[in-house]
C-alpha positions in Angstrom: -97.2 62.9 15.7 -99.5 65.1 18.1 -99.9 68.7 17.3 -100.7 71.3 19.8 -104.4 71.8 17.8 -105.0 67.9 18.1 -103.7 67.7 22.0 -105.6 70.7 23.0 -108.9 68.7 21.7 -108.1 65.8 23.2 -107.2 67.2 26.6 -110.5 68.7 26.7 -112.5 65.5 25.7 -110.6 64.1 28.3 -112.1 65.9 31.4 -115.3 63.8 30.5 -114.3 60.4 31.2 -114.2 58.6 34.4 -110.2 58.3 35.1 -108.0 60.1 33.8 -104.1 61.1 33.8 -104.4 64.2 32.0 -105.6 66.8 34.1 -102.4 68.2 34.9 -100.8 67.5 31.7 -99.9 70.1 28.7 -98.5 70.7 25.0 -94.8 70.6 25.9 -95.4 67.3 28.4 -96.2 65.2 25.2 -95.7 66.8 22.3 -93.1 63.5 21.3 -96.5 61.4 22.0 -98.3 59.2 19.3 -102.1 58.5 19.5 -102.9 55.1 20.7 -106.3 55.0 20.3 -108.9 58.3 20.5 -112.6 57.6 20.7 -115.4 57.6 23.4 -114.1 54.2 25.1 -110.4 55.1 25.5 -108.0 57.6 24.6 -104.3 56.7 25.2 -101.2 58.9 24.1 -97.6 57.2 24.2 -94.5 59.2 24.3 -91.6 56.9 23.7 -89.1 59.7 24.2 -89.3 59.0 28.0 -87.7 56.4 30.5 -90.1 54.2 31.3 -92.2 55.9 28.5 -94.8 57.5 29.3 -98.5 56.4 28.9 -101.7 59.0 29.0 -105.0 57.6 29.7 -108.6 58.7 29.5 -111.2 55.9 30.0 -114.5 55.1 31.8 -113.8 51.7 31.9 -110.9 50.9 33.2 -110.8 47.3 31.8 -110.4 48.6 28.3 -107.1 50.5 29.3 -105.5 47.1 30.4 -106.6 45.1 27.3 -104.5 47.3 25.8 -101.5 47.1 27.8 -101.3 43.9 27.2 -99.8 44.3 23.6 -97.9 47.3 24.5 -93.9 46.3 24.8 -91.0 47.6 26.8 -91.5 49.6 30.0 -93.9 51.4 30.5 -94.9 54.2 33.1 -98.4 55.2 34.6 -99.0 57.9 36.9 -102.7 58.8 38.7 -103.2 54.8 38.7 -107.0 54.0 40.7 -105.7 52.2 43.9 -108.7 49.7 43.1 -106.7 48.7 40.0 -103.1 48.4 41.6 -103.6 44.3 41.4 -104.5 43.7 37.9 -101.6 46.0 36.7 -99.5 44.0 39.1 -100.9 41.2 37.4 -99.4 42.8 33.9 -95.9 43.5 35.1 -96.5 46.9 37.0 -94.9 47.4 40.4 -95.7 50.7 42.6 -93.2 53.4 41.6 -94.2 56.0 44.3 -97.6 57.1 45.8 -97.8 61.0 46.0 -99.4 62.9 48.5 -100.1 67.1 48.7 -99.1 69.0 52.2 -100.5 72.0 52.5 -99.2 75.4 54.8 -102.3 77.3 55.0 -100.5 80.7 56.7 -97.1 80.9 55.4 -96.7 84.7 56.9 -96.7 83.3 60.3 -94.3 80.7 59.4 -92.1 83.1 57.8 -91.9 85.5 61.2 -89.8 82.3 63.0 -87.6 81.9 60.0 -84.9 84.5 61.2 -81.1 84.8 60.4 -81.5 84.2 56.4 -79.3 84.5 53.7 -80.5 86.5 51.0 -81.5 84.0 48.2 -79.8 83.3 45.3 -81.1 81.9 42.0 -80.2 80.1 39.0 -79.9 81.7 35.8 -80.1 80.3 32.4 -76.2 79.2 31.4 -75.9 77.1 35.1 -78.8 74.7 34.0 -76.2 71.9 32.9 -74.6 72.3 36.2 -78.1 72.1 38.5 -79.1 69.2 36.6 -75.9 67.6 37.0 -76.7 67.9 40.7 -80.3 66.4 40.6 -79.1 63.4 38.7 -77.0 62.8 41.2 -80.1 62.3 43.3 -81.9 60.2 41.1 -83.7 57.7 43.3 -82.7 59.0 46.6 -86.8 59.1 47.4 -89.2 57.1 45.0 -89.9 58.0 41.9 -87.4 61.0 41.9 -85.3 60.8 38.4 -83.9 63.9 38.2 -84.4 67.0 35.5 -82.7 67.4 32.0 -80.9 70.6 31.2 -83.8 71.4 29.0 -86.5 71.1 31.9 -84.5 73.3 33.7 -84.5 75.9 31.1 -87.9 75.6 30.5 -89.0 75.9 34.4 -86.9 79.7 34.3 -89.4 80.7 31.5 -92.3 81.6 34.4 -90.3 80.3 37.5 -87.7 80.2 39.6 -84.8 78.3 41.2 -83.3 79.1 44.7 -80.0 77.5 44.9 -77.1 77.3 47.4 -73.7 77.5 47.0 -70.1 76.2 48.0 -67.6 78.9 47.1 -69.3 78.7 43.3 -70.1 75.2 43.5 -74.1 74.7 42.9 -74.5 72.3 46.2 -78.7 72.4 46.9 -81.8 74.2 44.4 -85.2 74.1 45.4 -87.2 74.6 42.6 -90.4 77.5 43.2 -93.4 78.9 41.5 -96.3 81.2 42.5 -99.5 80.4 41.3 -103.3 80.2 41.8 -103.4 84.3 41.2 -100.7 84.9 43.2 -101.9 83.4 46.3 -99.7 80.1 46.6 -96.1 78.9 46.7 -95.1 75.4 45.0 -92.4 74.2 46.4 -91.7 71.5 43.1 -88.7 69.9 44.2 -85.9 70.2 46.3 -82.3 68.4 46.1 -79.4 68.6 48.2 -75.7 67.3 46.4 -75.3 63.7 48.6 -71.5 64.9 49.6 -73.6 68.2 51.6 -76.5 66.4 53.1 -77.0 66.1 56.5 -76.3 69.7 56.9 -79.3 71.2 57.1 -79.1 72.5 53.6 -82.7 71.1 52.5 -83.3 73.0 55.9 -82.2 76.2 54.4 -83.8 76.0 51.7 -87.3 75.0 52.9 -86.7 78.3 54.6 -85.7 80.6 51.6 -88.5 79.2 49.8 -91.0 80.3 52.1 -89.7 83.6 52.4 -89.7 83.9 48.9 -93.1 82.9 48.7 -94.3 85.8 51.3 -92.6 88.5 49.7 -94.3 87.6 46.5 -97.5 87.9 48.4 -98.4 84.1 48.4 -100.6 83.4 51.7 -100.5 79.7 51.2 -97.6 76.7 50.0 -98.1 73.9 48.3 -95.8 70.8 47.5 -96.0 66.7 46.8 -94.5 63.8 48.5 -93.9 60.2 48.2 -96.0 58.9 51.5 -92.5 56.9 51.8 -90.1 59.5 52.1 -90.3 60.1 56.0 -87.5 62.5 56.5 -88.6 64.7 53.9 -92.3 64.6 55.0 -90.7 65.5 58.7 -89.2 68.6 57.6 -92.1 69.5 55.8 -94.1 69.2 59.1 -91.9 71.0 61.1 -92.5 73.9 58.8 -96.2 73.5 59.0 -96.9 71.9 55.7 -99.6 68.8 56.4 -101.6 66.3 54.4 -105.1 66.6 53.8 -107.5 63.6 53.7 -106.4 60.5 52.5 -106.1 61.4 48.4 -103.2 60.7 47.0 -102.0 60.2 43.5 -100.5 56.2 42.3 -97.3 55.9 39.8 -97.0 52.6 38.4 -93.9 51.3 36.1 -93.1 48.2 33.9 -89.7 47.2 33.5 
């Protein structure tokens, strides 16, 4: 099994190699991982504990990765795939699962001075997690490569952050999950999820707009937040709160089944 002394050496080696899908990746992501293979052609962690597991990947040729995969059974999940490889995983079994993108607000103050006529937010707290995650499986697959959050990753995103939600009566019906980062000066927007029997009611609306308030009085001048290039009505509500791609980079998730 991995320990935290063994992952933190690994994770550093791994900045070296040519591609890579551990650069946003820590302790707690795969601490349930077992070492593939470690040395200077390939490192490869596998964390079984996950559905699809999960597969980590440092290499600097790419073609020793998928000699590998070859021999590796059951499903199997990839994320920060090379486009240029997309085929010969194709070739193995993978099939896209969703294709990230990263919208940017640069001046979330002047944003936040049209957002008018706001509820004060309200946020979840510790003993409601098995209720919030309730509500994101419901929205499992809704958008690509959305499986909803445990009760445990819920818990574990209050340690440092915070989750707006909305209510009916005392019925947890929307949460957008929120961090401030980069010293202060940004707002993640993670995720947001609105219960299917309340959408279409401009509840991912609201929060979108609680979010950003929340990140101004925090004293972020920027927001940050990820999308599946596929999901066009979340992408146009993120637009129409000034939150736009940049370039053409985007990050590849691929899945065996």
């Amino acid at each position: 099994m991995l320990n935290e002394y063994l992952f933190n050496e690994i994770h550093e080696r791994s900045k070296k190699y040519k591609y890579t899908s551990m650069n946003y990746i820590d302790f707690d992501d795969c601490k349930n991982a077992t070492i593939i293979c470690n040395d200077d052609k390939l490192i490869l962690l596998h964390d079984k504990t996950k559905s699809p597991s999960m597969l980590y990947f440092a290499v600097n040729t790419f073609n020793d990765l998928l000699k590998i995969l070859v021999d590796i059974p059951g499903k199997l999940r990839l994320h920060f795939v090379p486009k240029e490889y997309a085929l010969s995983l194709s070739k193995l079994g993978f099939s896209e699962w969703g294709e990230y993108v990263d919208f940017w607000n640069d001046n979330l103050a002047t944003m936040a001075i049209h957002i008018t006529n706001i509820d004060n937010c309200n946020y979840l707290v510790e003993h409601e997690c098995e209720y919030v995650a309730a509500l994101s499986q419901k929205c499992k697959l809704q958008s690509r490569g959305f499986e909803g959050e445990t009760a445990e990753w819920f818990a574990n995103w209050l340690r440092e952050n915070k989750v707006i939600v909305l209510r009916a009566h005392t019925v947890i019906v929307g949460f957008c999950c929120v961090s401030i980062y980069n010293e202060g000066t940004t707002l993640w927007i993670r995720e947001i999820a609105v219960d299917p029997e309340h959408q279409g009611m401009g509840l991912g609306k609201k929060l979108m707009e609680q979010a950003i308030r929340y990140g101004v009085e925090c004293g972020a001048t920027k927001g940050f937040l990820a999308a599946d290039i596929l999901n066009k009505n979340a992408i146009g509500l993120y637009n129409k709160y000034n939150y736009f791609a940049k370039g053409s980079d985007s990050e590849l998730q691929m899945i065996k089944e």
